[in-house]
C-alpha positions in Angstrom: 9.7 -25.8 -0.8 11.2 -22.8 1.5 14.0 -22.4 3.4 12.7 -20.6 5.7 12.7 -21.7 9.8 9.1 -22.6 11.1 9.9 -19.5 13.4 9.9 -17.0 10.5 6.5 -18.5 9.0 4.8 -18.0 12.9 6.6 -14.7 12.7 5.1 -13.7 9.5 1.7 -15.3 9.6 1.1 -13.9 13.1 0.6 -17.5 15.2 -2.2 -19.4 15.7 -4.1 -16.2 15.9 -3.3 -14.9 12.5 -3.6 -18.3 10.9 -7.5 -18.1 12.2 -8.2 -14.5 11.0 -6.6 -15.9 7.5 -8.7 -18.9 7.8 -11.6 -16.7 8.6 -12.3 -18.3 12.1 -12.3 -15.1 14.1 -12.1 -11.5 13.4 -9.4 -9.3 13.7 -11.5 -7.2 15.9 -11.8 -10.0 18.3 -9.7 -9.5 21.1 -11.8 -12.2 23.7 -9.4 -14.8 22.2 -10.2 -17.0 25.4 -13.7 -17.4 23.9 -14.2 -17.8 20.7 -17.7 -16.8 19.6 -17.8 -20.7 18.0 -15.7 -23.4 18.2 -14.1 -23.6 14.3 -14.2 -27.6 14.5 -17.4 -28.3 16.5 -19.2 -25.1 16.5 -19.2 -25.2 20.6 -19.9 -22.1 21.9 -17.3 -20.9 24.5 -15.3 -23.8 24.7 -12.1 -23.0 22.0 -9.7 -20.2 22.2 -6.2 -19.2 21.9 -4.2 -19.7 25.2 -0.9 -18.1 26.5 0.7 -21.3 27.3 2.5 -20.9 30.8 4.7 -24.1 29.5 5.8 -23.2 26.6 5.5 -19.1 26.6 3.6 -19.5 23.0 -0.2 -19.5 22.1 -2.1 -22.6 21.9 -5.5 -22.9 20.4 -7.4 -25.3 22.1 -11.1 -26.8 22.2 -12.4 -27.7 25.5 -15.1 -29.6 24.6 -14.5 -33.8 24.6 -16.7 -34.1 21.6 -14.7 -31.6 19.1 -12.3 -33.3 16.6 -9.1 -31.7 18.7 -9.6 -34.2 21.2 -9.4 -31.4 23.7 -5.3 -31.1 22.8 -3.7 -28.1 21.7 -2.7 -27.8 17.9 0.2 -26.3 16.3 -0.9 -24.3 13.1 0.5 -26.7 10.9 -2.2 -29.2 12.6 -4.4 -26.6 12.8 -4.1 -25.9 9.0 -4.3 -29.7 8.7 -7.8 -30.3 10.9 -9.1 -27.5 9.7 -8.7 -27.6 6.1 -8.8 -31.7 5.7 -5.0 -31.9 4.3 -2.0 -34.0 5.2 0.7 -33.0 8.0 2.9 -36.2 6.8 5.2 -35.5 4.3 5.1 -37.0 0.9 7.2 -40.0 0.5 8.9 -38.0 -2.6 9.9 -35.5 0.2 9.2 -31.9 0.7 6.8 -30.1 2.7 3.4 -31.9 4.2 0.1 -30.4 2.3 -0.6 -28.7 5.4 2.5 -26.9 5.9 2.7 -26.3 2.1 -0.7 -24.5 2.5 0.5 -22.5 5.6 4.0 -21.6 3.7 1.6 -19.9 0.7 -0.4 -18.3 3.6 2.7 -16.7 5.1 4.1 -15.8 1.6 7.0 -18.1 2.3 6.0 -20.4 -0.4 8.9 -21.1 -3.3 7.7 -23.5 -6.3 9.7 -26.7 -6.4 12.5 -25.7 -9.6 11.8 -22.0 -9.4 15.2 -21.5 -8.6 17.7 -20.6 -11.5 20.1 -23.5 -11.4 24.0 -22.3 -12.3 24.7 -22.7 -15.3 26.5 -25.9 -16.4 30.3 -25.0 -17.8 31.0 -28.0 -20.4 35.5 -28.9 -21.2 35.8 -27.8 -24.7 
């Protein structure tokens, strides 16, 4: 797991917009992000892109057409990691990270194996 604020992973993975470019869903070159040149969960043409929220002051990725899998909603790159790649945003009932944010941890370079930590070493009463 990480310890690292869902802040830093945005931060490092560059948003929604640098989780696609990872994911291979538009180029770095592509700067139309209103239009993306095909929807990455329906294939739609022109109907998904990366918003500036007004709201919230963040970008949103968002598919306008009714029949794409997003349900017309804007996703959060955890739930875009989770459409997208078919893996679970619940966490594991053994606890630690979702699948999906696991995958976007790794992505960000954020990722720390469960017991890779040195523990302290135990001092044992003579």
């Amino acid at each position: 797991m990480s310890n690292h604020s869902f802040a830093d992973v945005k931060l490092r993975i560059g948003g929604r917009k640098g989780l696609m470019q990872k994911l291979g869903d538009a180029s770095a070159q592509d700067h139309k992000w209103k239009s993306l040149p095909a929807g990455p969960f329906c294939g739609r043409k022109d109907k998904a892109g990366v918003y500036r929220s007004k709201k919230h002051g963040q970008d949103e990725f968002k598919c306008q057409h009714p029949e794409c899998s997003t349900g017309g909603r804007a996703v959060t790159e955890v739930g875009y990691v989770g459409m997208r790649l078919g893996l679970s945003e619940d966490k594991p009932a053994t606890g630690g990270a979702s699948p999906a944010y696991e995958y976007l941890l790794k992505q960000a370079g954020l990722w720390d194996e469960p017991g890779s930590k040195l523990m302290p070493t135990a001092r044992w009463a003579d």
